[in-house]
N, C-alpha and C positions, 0 to 999 in steps of 0.2 A: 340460479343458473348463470354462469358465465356467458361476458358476451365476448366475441372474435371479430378481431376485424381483418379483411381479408388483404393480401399484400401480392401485385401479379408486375410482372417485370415481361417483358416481350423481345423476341429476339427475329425479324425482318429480314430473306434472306431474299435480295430486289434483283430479277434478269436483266441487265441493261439487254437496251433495244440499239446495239451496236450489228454492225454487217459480219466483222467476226470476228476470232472471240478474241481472250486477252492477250496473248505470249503469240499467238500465232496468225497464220491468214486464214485456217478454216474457218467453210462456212458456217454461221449460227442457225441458219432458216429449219424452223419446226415442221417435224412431221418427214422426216426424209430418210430413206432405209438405213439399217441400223449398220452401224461403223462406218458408213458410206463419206463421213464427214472428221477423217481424222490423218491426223500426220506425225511427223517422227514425234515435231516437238509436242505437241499436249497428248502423244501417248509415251513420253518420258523415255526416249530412246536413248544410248548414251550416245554423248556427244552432240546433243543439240543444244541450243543457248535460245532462250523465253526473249522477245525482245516487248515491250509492253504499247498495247494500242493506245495513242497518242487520246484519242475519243473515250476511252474508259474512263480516264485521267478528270478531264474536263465533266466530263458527268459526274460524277464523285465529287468536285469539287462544286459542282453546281448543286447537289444534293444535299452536302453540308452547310450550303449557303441559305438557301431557303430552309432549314432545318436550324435555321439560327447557330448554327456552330462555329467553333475557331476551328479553322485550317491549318492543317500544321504545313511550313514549310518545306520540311524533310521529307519526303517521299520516301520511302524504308521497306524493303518487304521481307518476310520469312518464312521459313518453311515450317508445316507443323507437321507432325511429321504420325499418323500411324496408319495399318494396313486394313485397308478393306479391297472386296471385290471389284468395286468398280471404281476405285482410282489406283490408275496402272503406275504412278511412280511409287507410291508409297509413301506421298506425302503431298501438301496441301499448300500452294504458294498463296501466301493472304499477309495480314498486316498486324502484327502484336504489339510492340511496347507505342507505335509510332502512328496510329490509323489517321486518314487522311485527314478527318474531322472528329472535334470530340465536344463537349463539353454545351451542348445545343438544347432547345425544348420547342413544342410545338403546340400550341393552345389548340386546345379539342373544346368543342360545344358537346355537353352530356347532359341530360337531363335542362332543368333551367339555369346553368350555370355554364361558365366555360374554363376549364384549370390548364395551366399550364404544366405539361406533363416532359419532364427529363428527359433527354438523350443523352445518354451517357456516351455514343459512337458510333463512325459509321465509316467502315476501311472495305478496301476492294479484296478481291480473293477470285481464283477461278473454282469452276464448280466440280465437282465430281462426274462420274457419269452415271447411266441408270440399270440398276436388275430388274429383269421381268422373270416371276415369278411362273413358271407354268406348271400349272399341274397335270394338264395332258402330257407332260412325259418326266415329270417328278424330274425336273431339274430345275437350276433358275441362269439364263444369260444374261447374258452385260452387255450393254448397247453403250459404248464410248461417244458418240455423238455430242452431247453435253458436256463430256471432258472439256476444260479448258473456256466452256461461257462465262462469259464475265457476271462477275456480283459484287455488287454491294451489300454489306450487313449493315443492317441498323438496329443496333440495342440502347433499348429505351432504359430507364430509371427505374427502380419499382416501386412506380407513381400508381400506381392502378389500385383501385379500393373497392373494384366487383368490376363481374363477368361483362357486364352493361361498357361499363368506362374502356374495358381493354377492347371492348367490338366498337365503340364509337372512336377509338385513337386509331384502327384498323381503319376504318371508314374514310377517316379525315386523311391520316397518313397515304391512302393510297391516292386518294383525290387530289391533294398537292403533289404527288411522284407525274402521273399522267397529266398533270398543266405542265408539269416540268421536260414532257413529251422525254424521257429518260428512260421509257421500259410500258410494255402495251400493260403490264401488271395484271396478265390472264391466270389466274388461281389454274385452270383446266389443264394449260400447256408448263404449269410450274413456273411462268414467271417471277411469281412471287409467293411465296413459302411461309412461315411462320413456327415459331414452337414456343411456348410460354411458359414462364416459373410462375408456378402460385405455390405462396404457403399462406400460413394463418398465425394469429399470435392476440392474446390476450389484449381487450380494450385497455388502451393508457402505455402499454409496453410499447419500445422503442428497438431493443433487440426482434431482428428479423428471426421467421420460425425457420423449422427445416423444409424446403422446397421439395416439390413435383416436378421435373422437367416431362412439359405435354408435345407429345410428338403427331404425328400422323395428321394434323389439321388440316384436311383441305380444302373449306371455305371459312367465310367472318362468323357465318352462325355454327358452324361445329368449333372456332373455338371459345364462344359463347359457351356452348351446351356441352364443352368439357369441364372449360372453368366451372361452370353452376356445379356440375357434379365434382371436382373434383376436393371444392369448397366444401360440401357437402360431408363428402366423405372425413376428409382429415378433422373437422368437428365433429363427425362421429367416433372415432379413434381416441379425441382429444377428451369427449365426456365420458367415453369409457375405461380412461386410464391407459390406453397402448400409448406406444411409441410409434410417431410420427417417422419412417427412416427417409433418408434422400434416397430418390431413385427415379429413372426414365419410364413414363410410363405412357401408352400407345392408346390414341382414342378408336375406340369398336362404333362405330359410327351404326352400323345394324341393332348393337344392343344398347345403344348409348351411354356406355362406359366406358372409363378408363382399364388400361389393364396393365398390371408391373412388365415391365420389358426386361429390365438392370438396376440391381441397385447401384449406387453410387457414392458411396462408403468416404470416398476420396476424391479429389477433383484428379480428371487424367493428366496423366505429367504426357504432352503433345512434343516435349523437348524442342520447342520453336530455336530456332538458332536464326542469324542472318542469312539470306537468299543470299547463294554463292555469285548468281550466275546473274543477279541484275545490281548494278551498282548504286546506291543510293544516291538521289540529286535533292536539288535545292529548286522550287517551284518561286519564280519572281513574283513578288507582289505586283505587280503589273500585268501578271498573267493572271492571277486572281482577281484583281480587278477588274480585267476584260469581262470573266466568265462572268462576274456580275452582273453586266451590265445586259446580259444573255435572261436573265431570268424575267419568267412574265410577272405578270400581276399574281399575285395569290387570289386564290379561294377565297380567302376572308374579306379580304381588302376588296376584292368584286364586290361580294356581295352587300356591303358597306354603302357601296358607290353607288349598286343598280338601286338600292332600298333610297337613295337621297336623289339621285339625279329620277331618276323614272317612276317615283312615287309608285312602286311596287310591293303588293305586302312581301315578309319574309316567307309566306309559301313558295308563293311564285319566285321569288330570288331563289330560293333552295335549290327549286326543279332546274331551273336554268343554269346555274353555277354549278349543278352535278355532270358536266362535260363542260370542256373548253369551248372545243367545237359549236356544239349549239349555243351556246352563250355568246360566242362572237356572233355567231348569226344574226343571234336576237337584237346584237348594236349593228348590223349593217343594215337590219331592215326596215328599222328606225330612222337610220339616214334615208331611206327612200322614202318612209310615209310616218310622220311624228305623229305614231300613235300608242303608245308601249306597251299600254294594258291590252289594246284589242291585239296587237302582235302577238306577245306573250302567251293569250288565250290562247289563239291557233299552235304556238308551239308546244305547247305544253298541253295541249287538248288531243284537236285533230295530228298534229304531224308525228308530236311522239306517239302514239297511238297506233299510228302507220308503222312505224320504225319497228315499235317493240312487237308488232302482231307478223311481221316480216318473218316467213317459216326458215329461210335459208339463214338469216341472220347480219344484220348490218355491221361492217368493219369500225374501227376503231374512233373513223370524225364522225360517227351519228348521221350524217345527211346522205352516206350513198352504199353501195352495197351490191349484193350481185343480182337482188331483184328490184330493188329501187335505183331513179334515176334523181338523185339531189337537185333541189327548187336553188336557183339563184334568189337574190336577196328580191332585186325587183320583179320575180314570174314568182314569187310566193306572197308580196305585197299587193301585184296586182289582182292575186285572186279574194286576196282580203277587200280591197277598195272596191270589186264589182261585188261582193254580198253586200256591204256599205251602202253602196249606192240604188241598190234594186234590184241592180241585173241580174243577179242570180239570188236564190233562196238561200238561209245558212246552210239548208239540208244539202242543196243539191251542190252548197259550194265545198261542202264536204267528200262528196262525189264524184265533184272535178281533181281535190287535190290527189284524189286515190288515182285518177288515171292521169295524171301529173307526172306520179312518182311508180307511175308503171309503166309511162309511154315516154316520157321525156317532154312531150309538149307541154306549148304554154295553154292559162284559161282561156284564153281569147278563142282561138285554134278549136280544144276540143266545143267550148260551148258553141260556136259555130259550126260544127259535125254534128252532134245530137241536138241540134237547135234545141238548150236548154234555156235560152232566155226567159227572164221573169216576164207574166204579162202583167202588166200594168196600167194600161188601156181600160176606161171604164165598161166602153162600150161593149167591148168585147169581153168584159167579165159578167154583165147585168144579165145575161141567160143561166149564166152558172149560180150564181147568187139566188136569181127569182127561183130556182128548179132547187137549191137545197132549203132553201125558208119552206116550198111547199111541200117539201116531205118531212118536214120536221117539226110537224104543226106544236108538240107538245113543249118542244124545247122551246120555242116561238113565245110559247106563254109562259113558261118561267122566266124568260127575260124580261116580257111585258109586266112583269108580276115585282121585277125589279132583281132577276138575279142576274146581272149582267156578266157576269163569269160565264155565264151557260154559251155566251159567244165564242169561243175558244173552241167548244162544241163543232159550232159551224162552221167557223172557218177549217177546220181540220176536215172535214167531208168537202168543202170545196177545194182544198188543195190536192185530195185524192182524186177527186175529178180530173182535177186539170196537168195530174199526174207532179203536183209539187212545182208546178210552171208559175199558178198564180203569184202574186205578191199580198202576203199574206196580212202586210197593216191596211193595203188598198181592200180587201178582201172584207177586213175586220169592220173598216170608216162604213164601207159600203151597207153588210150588212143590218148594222145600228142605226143606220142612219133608215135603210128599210122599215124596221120593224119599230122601232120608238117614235118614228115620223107622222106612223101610218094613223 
């Protein structure tokens, strides 16, 4: 039986997170009645002239930059030019022979390895607008609203060797877009888009096969679970003797297949010509060089840093370098209490915890939201330091952080409202202690008997007593010290 190795290329179409959109002043903000956000120029009225947002530019360049690419000086754009519904000029202002960045790659961690995977390019374009399909009155309208948002494409290599590798370059890729704070990169609102080539081709052969373009993907794991199938498919074709033809074809996400859309016989002749109406310039290397100096740290290179300076395993780096946002937090509140690992725990424990169980849903920095109230660096360390030190139990300091981040106050505050304090006080524990050993004569003798685990037992009934007030290592001394004594 022959074997196939699979060949996937990726084509990233990125919303930048500009106020508005490329040619024009309209607004970009999602979610707002439909045509409500549109004018002569991005509905292609004659006589208007595209003038291009200064801020697309720089992001683009800052996209290419962290994506390891050469920047082309030239700035060039072109019209591509065919008809659909919902772009009203009848053509496509984006970037052909001359894209703003080209020639770049991006090191993915997959599996135990990490490869460095191709970017063949990455040029601005504005977007199209949107059909909504209704079947309640068997027609479909055009919401021009999206006319004219800015995008960046980024098409990678075909670097990709399985369905795995192209959801992990997905992963990664969006991870460094959002440090690069260049686009909120919401799959839901269409920020960021995707469509993929995969074809197949005999182990040892170096000729590409005939490709699939996969459309319709709207999350990392449907275009996972197209790729798998679509891999699937074409090696069934291939040991049956058919013919593999090019063509578009649309993932049914309810049946989880592919379905032919168009063949695609011939690449479409777009007949890009040069943008009449914007004039080509020349971008100063001193103006690239600025934008450089703009880009943060990468993902990798954190998580490099947090594993060496904070003696962190690579779990805990992972969880915390999957947002910017909490990741800086977790270096400010180190600066207030040099402890990382026990930081860490709470972030990555109880707070995202909090976040993620948050029914309205937390906005894009992770710490605040419309039903949480974000912990400063030092009222989130302090409530670490009073479980540390006794004041409060971990249970109950889990308790406080929940009415923290639903009340705004600090622990000090609420623990002094439900007087939660730990008691620690012997004297005032030695009633609760003598009252759970005497009703628990049996476990009393397993411990005498040498199973001292059975203490754990006890202290859990006197914490329920004391409603989780006690302090549970004074609790624990106490009770041992009771019964092995006696």
């Amino acid at each position: 039986m022959k074997q196939y190795e699979t060949v996937i290329g990726l084509e990233v179409h990125l919303q930048l997170s500009t106020q508005t959109k490329i040619f024009c002043g309209c607004s970009t903000e999602f979610g707002k009645d439909p045509n409500s956000q549109t004018c002569p120029i991005c509905l292609g009225l004659p006589g208007t002239l595209p003038v291009l947002n200064k801020k697309v530019l720089e992001s683009a360049i800052k996209i290419g930059l962290a994506l390891n690419c050469k920047i082309n000086s030239l700035v060039k754009f072109d019209r591509k030019n065919y008809y659909y519904p919902d772009l009203p000029k009848a053509y496509q202002i984006s970037q052909y022979d001359f894209p703003i960045a080209h020639t770049g790659y991006l090191n993915v961690k997959t599996g135990d390895e990490t490869k460095k995977l191709g970017i063949t390019r990455a040029h601005m374009e504005e977007d199209a607008g949107k059909l909504i399909h209704d079947p309640a009155i068997k027609s479909s309208l055009v919401d021009y609203n999206r006319t004219g948002t800015p995008l960046v494409e980024i098409v990678s290599e075909p670097d990709m060797r399985s369905p795995q590798e192209a959801y992990d370059y997905l992963t990664t890729l969006k991870l460094h877009m959002q440090y690069l704070d260049v686009s909120d990169c919401d799959m839901e609102k269409g920020s960021l888009r995707c469509d993929a080539n995969v074809s197949i081709r005999e182990e040892g052969q170096t000729k590409l096969g005939t490709k699939a373009e996969l459309k319709n993907l709207n999350s990392f794991k449907a275009v996972k679970s197209a790729l798998e199938f679509e891999v699937a498919r074409q090696i069934k074709l291939a040991e049956s003797g058919e013919r593999i033809v090019q063509e578009t074809r649309l993932w049914d996400e309810s049946k989880q297949i592919t379905i032919s859309m168009r063949s695609k016989e011939e690449a479409h002749d777009y007949r890009y010509f040069p943008e009449p109406d914007l004039v080509p310039f020349m971008v100063e290397k001193e103006d690239i060089k600025n934008v450089r100096t703009t880009l943060p740290e990468s993902p990798s290179k954190k998580q490099d840093r947090f594993i060496k300076n904070y003696k962190l395993s690579t779990y805990d780096v992972d969880v915390l370098v999957q947002d910017r946002k909490i990741s800086d937090f977790f270096e400010e509140c180190v600066k207030e209490y040099n402890q990382p690992k026990k930081i860490c725990n709470w972030i990555i424990g109880p707070l995202l915890q909090e976040i993620n169980s948050n029914e309205k849903g937390i906005s894009n920095d992770r710490l605040s939201g419309i039903n949480l109230v974000a912990p400063t660096a030092k009222t989130f360390t302090d409530l670490i330091i009073k479980v540390e030190d006794g004041t409060i139990s971990n249970l109950v300091g889990k308790s406080v952080l929940t009415s923290m981040l639903d009340r705004g106050k600090t622990s000090a505050e609420i623990i002094k409202e439900q007087n939660l304090a730990q008691v620690s006080d012997e004297g005032a524990l030695e009633e609760i202690v003598a009252t759970v050993i005497a009703e628990n004569s049996k476990i009393v003798e397993q411990i005498k008997s040498g199973k001292e685990s059975a203490i754990g037992f006890l202290v859990g009934q006197s914490m329920k007593k004391t409603q989780g007030k006690a302090n549970p290592k004074k609790i624990g001394e106490m009770i041992k010290r009771r019964i092995l004594n006696d």
